[in-house]
C-alpha positions in Angstrom: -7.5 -15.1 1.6 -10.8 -16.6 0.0 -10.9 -19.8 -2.4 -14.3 -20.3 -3.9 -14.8 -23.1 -6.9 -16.7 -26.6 -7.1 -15.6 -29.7 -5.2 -14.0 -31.8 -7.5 -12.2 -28.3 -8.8 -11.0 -27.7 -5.6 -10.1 -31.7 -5.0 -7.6 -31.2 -8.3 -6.1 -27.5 -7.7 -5.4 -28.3 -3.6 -4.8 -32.4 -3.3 -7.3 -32.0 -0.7 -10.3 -34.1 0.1 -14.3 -33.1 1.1 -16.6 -35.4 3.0 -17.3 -38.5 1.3 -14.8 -38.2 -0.6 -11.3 -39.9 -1.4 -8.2 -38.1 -0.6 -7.0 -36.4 -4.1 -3.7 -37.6 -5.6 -0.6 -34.9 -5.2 -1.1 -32.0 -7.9 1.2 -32.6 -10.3 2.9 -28.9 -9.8 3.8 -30.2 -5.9 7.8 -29.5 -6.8 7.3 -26.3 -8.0 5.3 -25.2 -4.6 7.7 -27.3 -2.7 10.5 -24.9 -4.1 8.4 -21.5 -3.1 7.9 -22.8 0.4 11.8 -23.1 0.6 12.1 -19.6 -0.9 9.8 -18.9 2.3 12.2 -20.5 4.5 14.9 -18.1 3.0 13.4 -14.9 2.6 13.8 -14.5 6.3 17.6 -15.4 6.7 18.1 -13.4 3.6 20.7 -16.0 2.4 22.8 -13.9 -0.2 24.0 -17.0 -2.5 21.6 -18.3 -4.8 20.3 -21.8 -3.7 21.0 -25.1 -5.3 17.7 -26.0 -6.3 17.1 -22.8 -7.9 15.0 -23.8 -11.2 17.2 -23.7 -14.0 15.5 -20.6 -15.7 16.1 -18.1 -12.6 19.2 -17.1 -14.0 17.9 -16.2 -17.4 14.6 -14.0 -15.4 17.4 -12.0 -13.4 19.3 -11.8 -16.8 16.0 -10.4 -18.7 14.9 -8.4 -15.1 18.0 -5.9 -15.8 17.3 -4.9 -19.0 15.0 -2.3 -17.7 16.9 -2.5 -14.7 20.6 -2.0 -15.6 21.6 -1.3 -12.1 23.5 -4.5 -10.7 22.2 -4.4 -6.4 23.9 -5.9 -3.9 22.2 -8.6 -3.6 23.3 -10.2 -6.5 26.9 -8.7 -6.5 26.8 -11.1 -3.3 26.0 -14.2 -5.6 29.1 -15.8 -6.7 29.2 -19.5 -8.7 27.8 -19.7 -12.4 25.3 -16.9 -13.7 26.5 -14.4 -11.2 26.3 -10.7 -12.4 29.6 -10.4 -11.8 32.8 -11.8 -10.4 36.1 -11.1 -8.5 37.8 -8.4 -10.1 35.0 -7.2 -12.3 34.8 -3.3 -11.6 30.6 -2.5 -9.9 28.9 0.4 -8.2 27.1 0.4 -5.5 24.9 3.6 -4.3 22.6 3.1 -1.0 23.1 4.4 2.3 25.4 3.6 4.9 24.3 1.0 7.8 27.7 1.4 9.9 31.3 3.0 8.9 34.9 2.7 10.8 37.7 4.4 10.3 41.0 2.7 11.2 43.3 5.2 10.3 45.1 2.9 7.8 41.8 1.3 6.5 37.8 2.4 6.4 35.2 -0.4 6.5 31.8 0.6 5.6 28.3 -0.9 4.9 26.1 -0.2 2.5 22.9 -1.4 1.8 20.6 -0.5 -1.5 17.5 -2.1 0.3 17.8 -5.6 -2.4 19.0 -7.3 0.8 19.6 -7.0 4.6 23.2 -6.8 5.5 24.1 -4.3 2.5 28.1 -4.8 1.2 30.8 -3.8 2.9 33.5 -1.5 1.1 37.0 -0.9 2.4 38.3 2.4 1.8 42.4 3.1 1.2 43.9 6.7 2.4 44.6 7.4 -1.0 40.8 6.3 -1.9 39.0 9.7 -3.5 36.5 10.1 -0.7 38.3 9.1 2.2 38.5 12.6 3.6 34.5 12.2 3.7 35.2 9.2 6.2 38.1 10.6 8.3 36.4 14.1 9.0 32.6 12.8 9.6 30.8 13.7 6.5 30.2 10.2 6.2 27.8 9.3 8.6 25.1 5.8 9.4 22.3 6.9 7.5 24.3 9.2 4.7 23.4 8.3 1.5 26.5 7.3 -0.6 27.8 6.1 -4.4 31.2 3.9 -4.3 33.1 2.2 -7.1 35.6 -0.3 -6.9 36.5 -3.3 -7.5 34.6 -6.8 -5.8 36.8 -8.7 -4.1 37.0 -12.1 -2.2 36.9 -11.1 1.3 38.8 -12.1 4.2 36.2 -11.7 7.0 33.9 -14.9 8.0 30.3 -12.7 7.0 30.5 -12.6 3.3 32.4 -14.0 0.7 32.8 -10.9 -1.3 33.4 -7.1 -0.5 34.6 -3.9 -2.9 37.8 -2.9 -2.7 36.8 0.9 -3.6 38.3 3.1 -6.0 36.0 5.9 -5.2 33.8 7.1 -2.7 30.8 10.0 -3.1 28.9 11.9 -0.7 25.2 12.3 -2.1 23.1 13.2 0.9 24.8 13.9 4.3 23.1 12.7 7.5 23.1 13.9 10.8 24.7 10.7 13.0 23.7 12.5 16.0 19.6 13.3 15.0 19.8 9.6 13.0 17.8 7.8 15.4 18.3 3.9 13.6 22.0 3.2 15.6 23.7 -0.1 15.9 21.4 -1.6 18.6 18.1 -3.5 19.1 15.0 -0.8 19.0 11.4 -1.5 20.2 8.2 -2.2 17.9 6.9 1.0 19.8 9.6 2.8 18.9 9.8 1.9 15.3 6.3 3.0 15.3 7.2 6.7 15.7 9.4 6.5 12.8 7.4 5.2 9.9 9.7 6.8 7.4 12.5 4.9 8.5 11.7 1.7 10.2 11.9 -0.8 7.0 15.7 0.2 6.8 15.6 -2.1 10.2 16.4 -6.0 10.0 12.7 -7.0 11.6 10.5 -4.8 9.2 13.1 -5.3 6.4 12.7 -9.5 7.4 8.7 -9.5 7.9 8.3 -7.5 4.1 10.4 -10.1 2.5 8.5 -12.9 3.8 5.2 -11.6 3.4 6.2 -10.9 -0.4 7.6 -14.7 -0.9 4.0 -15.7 0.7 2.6 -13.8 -1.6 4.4 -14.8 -4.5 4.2 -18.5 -3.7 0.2 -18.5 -3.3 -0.1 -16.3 -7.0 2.1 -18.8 -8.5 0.3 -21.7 -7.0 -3.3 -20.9 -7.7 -2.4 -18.6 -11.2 -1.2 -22.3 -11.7 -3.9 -24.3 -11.0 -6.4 -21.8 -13.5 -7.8 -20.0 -10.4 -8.7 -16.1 -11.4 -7.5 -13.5 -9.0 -10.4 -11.3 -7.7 -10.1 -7.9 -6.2 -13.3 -7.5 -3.9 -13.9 -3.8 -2.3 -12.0 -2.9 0.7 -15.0 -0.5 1.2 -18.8 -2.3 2.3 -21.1 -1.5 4.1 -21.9 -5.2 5.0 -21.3 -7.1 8.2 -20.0 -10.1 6.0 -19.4 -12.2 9.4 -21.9 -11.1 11.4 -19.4 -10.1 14.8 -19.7 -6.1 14.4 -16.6 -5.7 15.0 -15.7 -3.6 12.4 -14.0 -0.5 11.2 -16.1 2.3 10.6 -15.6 4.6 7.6 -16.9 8.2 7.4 -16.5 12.1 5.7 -19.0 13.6 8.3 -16.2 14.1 10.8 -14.6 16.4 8.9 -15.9 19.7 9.4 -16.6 19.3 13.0 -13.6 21.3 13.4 -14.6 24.0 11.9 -16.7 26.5 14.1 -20.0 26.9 13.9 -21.0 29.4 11.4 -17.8 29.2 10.3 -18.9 30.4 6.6 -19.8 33.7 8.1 -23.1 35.0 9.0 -23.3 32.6 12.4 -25.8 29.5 12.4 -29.5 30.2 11.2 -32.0 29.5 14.0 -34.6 26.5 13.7 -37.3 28.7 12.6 -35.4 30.4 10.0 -35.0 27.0 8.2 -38.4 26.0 8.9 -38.8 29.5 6.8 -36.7 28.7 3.6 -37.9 25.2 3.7 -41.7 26.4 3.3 -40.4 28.8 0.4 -39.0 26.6 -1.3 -41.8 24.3 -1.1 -44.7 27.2 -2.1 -41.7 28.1 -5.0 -42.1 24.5 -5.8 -45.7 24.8 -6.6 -45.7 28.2 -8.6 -43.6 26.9 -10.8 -45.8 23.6 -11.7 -48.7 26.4 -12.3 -46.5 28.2 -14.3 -45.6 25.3 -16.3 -48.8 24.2 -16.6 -49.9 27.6 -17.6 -47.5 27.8 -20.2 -48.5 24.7 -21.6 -51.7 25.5 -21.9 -50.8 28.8 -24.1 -49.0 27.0 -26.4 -46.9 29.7 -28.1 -47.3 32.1 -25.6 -43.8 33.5 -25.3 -44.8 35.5 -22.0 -46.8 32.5 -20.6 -43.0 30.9 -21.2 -41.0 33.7 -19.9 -43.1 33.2 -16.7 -42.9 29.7 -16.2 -38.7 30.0 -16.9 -38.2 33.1 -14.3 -40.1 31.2 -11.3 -37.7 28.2 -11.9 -34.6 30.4 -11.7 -36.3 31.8 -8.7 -36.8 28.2 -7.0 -33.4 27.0 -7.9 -31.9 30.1 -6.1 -34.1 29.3 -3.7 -32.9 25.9 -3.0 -29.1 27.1 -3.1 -30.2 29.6 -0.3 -31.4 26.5 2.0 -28.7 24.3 1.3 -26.5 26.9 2.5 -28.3 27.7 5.6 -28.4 23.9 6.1 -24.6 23.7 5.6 -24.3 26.2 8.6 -26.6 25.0 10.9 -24.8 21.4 10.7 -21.2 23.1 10.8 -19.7 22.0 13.9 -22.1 19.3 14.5 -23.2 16.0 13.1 -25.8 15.8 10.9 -29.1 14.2 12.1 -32.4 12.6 11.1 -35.9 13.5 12.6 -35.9 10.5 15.3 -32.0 12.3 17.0 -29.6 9.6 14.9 -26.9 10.6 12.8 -27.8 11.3 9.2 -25.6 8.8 7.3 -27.6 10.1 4.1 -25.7 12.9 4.3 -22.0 11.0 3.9 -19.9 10.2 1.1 -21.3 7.2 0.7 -24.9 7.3 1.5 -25.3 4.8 4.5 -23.1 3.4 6.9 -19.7 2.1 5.7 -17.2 0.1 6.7 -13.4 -1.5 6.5 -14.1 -4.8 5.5 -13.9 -8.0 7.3 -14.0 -10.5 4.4 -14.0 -10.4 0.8 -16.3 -13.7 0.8 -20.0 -12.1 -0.3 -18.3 -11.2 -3.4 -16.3 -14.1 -3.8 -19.2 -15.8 -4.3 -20.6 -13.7 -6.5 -17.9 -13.9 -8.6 -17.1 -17.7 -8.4 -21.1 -18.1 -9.8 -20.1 -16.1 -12.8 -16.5 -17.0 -13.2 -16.0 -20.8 -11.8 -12.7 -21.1 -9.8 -11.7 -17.9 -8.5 -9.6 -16.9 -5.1 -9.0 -13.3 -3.5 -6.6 -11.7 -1.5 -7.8 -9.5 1.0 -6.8 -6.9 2.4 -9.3 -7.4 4.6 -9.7 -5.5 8.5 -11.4 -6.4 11.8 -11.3 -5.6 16.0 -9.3 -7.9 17.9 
């Protein structure tokens, strides 16, 4: 993240102090980013309850949050004291998928998790529950995606303080336990890796999303607070802001290297057959200026005109047929200039581009038109 703004600016939004200088006094709105550090700290145990020192109007922003979404999650079924969504005895659903399930003959515990937190709920199934059968014959699997009603309930395990006593239980996606590779057990970064799709279900990427997001959250609210302006620089450059060249390189000439050579039919033309079209194009080029000129001279000369029209559909067609040629000889091949480099004319973007390292150039550029500004990446670089 870049910060750019004026000393005494900076002095008054951060508390901090610049050479020469005496340290500032604590911003006034300390507390408040006291509290989102502290959200920080909880984001990554995930703790279900609502804190303490929760500011008096969270209640009230979760109240208006679920009026465009009605959908109670788990995470706040978990809550319990005053403001909760809902209390022992107060009929919920729950629909997410299922993180572990165990079927005890007499009873059927079962996690679920909508993704709002990362333990999920646990819901205890009855023989006489509708959906049991599901459970008892294997239909319900870890990973099957599921919809139970019941009843919350205080519960009598040490983990949570509430679970749903369920009065229902419904299949909606099945899941294969055996292909379902995410099983009760620790899995490798490298493994995760392989399965993009489902990794964040897992406790680590579930944990390291969370906290990035209260990070996130915490610095908005800080500097939207202190009258900074949020600026989006390009993710795109083709600047070396840091001077390191380190950097990843961004290009569309790659991609028709995989295509054959000749590929459009016809085979690649030889040198000298574009060194042909090239000097037709260039003696087309000419007749049509005479012609032009010619025409303009005969003012009102409608064959003088007709000419002068017929040799520039002649050029243009001309030029198609070498730009063609030139697609074929480059197919398979990068494109290059006269002294053997490659032709970065010829990209997307004109000239050598690149991920970039640091959105600085254009913080500046910003901060001299719009004072106190600050951006937030992303921004990319070789380690």
């Amino acid at each position: 993240m870049r910060m750019h703004t004026s000393q005494p600016a900076l002095r008054r939004a951060a508390g901090c102090s610049f050479a020469g200088s005496a340290p500032a006094a604590r911003p006034p709105h300390s507390a408040a980013a006291a509290r989102r550090l502290a959200t920080v700290s909880r984001a990554a145990l995930d703790v279900a309850e609502a804190p303490a020192t929760t500011a008096a109007g969270a209640t009230t922003a979760a109240r208006e949050r679920r009026e465009f979404k009605p959908r109670v999650s788990v995470r706040e079924l978990l809550r319990t004291g005053e403001g909760a969504p809902a209390a022992v005895g107060d009929a919920v659903e729950v629909k997410g998928w299922v993180r572990t399930v165990r079927n005890q003959k007499q009873f059927a515990f079962m996690q679920v998790n909508d993704g709002s937190n990362l333990s999920g709920i646990q819901a205890v199934l009855e023989p006489t529950t509708p959906g049991f059968d599901l459970v008892a014959s294997g239909a319900i699997t870890t990973g099957a995606s599921v919809r139970v009603t019941g009843v919350l309930a205080a519960s009598v395990g040490a983990k949570q303080a509430v679970e749903i006593k369920a009065t229902a239980v419904e299949l909606v996606g099945g899941c294969d336990a055996e292909a379902y590779p995410l099983q009760k057990k620790r899995h490798t970064l490298e493994f995760l890796r392989s399965i993009a799709h489902l990794r964040p279900r897992t406790n680590t990427l579930g944990a390291v999303a969370r906290v990035r997001s209260a990070l996130a959250h915490a610095t908005h609210d800080f500097f939207g607070g202190a009258g900074f302006q949020l600026v989006h620089t390009p993710i795109l450059s083709a600047s070396d802001c840091e001077g390191a060249g380190e950097m990843f390189q961004v290009t569309t000439l790659l991609s028709h290297l995989e295509q054959p050579a000749g590929a459009n039919g016809g085979g690649a033309p030889k040198p000298e057959e574009l060194d042909a079209a090239r000097h037709q194009v260039s003696q087309q080029g000419l007749a049509v200026k005479q012609a032009k000129e010619g025409a303009k001279a005969a003012a009102g000369d409608a064959a003088a005109k007709q000419r002068a029209e017929e040799a520039v559909r002649q050029l243009l067609a001309l030029k198609e047929k070498l730009a063609a040629m030139e697609a074929a000889a480059s197919s398979g091949q990068l494109p290059r200039t006269q002294g053997g480099g490659v032709d970065y004319g010829r990209d997307f973007f004109g000239e050598k581009t690149f991920l970039t390292v640091s959105g600085q150039l254009n913080g500046e550029m910003y901060a001299c038109a719009m004072g106190d500004i600050y951006t937030f990446g992303p921004t990319f670089r070789r380690v």
